[in-house]
N, C-alpha and C positions, 0 to 999 in steps of 0.2 A: 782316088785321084781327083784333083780339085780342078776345076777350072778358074780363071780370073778375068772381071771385065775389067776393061778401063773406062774411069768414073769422070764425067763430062765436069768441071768445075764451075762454080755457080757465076757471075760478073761480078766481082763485087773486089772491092780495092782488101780485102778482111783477109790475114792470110789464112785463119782459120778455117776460111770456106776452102781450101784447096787440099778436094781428098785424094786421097791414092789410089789404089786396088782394093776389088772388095773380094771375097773369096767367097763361092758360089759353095755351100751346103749342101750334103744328102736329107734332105725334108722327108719327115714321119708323118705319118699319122697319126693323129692323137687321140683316142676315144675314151668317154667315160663312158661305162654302163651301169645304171641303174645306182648310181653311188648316193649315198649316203653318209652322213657326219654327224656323229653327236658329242656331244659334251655331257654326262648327266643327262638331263631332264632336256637341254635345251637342244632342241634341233639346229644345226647348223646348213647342214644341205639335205634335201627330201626328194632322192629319189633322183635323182640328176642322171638324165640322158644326154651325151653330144658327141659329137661325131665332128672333126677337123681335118680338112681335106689337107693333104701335103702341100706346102706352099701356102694353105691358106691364112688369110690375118682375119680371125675372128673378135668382135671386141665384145667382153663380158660389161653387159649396162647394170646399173640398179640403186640404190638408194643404199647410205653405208648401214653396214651389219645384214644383208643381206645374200650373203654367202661368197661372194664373188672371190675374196682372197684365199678364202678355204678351201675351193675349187684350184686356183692353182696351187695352193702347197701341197694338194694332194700330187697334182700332177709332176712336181718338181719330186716328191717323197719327202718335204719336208715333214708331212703326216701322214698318217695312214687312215684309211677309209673305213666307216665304221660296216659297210656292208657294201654290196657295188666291185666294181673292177675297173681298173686304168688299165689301157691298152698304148702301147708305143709300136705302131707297124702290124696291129693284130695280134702282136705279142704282149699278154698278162706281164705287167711289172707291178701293180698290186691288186692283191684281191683276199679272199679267204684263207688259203694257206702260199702264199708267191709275196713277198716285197725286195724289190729289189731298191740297193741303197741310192740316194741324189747321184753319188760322185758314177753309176755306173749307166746310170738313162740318155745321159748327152741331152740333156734338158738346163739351158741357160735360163738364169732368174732375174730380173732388174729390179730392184727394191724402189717403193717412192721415195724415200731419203735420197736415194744417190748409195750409202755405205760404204764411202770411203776411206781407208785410215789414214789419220791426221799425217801420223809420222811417220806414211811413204813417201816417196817420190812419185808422180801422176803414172809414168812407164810400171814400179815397184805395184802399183798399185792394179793397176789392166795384167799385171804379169802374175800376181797373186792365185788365179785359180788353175794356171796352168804346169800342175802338179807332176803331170806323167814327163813335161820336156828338162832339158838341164835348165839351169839357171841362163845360159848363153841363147839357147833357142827360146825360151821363155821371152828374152827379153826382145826377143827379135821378132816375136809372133806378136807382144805386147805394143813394140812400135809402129807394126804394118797396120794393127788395130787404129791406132792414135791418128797413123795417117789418113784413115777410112773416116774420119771424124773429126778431122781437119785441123788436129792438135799437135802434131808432131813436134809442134816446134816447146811445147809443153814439158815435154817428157821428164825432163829432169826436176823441174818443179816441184810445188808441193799444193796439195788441194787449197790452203787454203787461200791462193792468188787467184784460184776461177769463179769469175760469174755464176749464178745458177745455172744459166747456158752450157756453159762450159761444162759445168761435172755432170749433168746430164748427159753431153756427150764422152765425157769420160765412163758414166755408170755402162753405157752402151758400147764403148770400144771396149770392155771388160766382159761385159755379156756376151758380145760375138768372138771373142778372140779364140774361143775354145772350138770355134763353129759349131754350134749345136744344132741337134737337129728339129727339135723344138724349141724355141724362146718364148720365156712369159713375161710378162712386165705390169707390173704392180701400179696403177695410177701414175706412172713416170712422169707426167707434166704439171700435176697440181701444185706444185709449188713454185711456178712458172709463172710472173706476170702475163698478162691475158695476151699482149703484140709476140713476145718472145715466145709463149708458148704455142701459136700460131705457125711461128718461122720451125719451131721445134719439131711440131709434128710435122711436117712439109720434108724435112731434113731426113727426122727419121724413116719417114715412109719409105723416100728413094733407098736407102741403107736397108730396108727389110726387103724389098724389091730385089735390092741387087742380092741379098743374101740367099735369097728364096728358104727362107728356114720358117716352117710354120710358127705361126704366132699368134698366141692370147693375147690381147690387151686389155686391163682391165681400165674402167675407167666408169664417172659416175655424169661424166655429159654426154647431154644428148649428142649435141653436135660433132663433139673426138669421137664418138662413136661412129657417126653417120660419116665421117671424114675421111676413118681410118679404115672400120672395117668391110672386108669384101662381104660378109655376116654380121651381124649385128645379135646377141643373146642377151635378151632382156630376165633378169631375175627381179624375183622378190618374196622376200621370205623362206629364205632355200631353196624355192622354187625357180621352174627355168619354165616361162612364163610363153614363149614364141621366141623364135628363133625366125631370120630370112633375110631379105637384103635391107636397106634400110626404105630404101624406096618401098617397098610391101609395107615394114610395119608402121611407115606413116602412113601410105593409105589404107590400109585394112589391119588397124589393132584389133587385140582379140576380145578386148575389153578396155573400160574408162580408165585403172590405171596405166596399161599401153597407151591410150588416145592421149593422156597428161602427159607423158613421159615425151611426148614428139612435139606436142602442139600446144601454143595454149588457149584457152576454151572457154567460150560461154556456156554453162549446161544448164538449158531449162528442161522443167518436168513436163513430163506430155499424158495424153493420155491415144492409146490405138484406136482408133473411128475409121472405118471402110478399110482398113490396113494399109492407113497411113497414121505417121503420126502428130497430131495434131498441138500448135501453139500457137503463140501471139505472132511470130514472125514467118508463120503458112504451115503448111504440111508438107510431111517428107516418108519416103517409105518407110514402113517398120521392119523391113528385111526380118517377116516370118514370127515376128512378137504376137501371141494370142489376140485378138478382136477382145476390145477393153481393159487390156492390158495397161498397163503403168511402164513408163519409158524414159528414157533419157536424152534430151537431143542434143549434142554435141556441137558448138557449131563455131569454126577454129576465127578468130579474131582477125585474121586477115582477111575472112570470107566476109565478115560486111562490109555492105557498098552503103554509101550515101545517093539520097536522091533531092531534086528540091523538095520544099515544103507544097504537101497537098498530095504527093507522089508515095508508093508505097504505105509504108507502118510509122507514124505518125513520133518525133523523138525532139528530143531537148540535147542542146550539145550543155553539158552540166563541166566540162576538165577537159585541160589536153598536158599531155606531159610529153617534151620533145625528146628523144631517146637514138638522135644520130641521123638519119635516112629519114627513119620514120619516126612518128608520133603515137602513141595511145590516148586516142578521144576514149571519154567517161560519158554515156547515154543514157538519158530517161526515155524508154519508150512508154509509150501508150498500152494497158494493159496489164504491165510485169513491175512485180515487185522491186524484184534486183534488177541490179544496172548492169549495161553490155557495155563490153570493153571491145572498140573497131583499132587495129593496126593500119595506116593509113600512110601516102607520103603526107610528110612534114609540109608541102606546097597545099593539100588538099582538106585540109584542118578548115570547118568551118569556125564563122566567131562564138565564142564563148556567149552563150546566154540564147540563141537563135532556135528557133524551128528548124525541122529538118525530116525529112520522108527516110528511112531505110530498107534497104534489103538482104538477102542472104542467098551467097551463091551456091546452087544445089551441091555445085562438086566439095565444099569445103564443110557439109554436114555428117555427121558421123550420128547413128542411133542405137542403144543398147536399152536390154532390160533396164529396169529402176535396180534389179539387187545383181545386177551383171561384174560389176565388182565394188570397193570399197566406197564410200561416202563421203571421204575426206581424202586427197591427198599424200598420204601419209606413206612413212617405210612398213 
């Protein structure tokens, strides 16, 4: 038995913002354990632990070709796991000798494309996976869908009159229409201009909220991550790198590509002296790196402050590049080879070519060994 809320309408003169009934889901559990994927030679997932609380919306982060879609089509049974086990509710649906087929997990998919067919009708199309109702109920689970996403008035249409907007919310009145008890979703807003896709996650969230149907999201920004999920799972290279809320793994990554992946970063070399670590803009703890150890100091580009000239670590404002709110000033300090990049308001830019003192605020320094993780950047 389902229950229904009624779904508060947004202000807006648009009649597509006016949704209907959302229909409240039985939420699973969805657990990997110890999975694994190969292809041949190439590793695809290594060993993948996670655990998804019912209800909950966890987003999968990572850089592309790093496992994240493979993890859900394992999950949906679009493949099967080369070793490991999927759990739906504590219950094995694949493993060693158990696969159970997509059409019978009650696990909804939303593709980045949208996957629309050209030559349905929008309703033809949300009513497409719901196989087990007649054609009469089908189309009437497919409308209540449409109204849940503010298209009703769509229905008989045909894809190709929608915005990207729009069949976005179509790809997702077609995912929920079956109520699943899990939903994944495949990068669903990359093809989204950056305002629209803004308004889009805002939209969806309410619509997963009111579904209460646990949900993946994959996704390769930081901030949909930090936006969307109540968890955040950072991978990379099949690996499943930290997991927590997103608040934790901006302050405490567990290493330099975590600290890149949230912030961006000045990273000078250091070297550990009294168990601190020692550079041109002061010393900061080494949280437990060996006495003469080689280090990393992290230190996130909004943490530096300006000071006047004569004050502090002695700098040249060398660039400013205005980027909205704020600016990125370009720094010669005193001592360091490479140049610091400060995040600053746009009012607070000093003139180009000037002296200037800087500092570094302790809360915005991060310190890792020198070989704590990669050297570059990179997936």
């Amino acid at each position: 038995m389902f229950e229904f809320l009624k779904v508060r309408a947004r202000p807006t003169g648009d009649p597509s913002h006016r949704r209907g009934k959302v229909a409240v889901t039985f939420a699973a559990r969805l657990t990997f354990d110890d999975v694994s994927r190969r292809y041949g030679d190439t590793v695809a997932l290594d060993h993948v632990s996670l655990d998804v609380a019912p209800g909950e919306i966890v987003c999968l982060l990572g850089p592309s070709g790093c496992g994240k879609t493979t993890l859900l089509r394992l999950a949906a049974g679009v493949e099967r796991p080369s070793s490991g086990r999927v759990l739906l509710d504590n219950k094995e649906v694949a493993g060693p000798d158990i696969f159970v087929p997509p059409e019978k997990r009650g696990v909804g998919l939303m593709f980045q494309d949208f996957a629309l067919f050209p030559h349905l009708s929008i309703v033809d199309n949300v009513a497409y996976g719901l196989k087990s109702l007649t054609r009469s109920e089908a189309k009437a689970e497919a409308f209540a869908s449409l109204e849940r996403v503010g298209l009703a008035h769509y229905a008989s249409e045909y894809p190709h009159i929608l915005s990207g907007g729009e069949q976005q919310r179509v790809a997702l009145a077609r995912a929920i229409a079956p109520r699943p008890s899990v939903l994944l979703m495949d990068e669903p807003f990359s093809g989204l201009d950056p305002r629209l896709r803004e308004r889009m996650r805002e939209e969806t969230l309410v619509i997963l909220h009111e579904t209460s149907a646990t949900c993946i999201v994959v996704t390769h920004d930081p901030e949909e991550a930090m936006r969307m999920g109540d968890r955040v799972a950072l991978m990379r290279k099949g690996k499943l790198l930290q997991v927590g809320k997103a608040l934790d793994l901006y302050r405490a990554p567990k290493n330099i590509f975590a600290a890149r992946t949230f912030s961006d970063l000045n990273e000078l070399p250091a070297r550990v002296i009294g168990g601190s670590a020692a550079t041109v803009l002061g010393m900061f703890p080494a949280n437990g790196i060996a006495e003469g150890g080689a280090a990393i100091v992290c230190v996130r580009q909004r943490g530096v402050r300006f000071l006047p000239a004569g004050e502090g670590v002695p700098a040249r404002v060398l660039d400013s590049r205005f980027l909205g709110d704020i600016a990125l000033v370009e720094l010669a300090v005193q001592g360091l080879d490479a140049l610091i990049l400060a995040r600053v308001r746009e009012s607070d830019v000093p003139q180009l070519g000037s002296e200037i003192g800087v500092k570094v605020d302790q809360g915005a320094v991060l310190v890792f060994p020198a070989d704590n993780g990669p050297s570059q950047a990179v997936p």
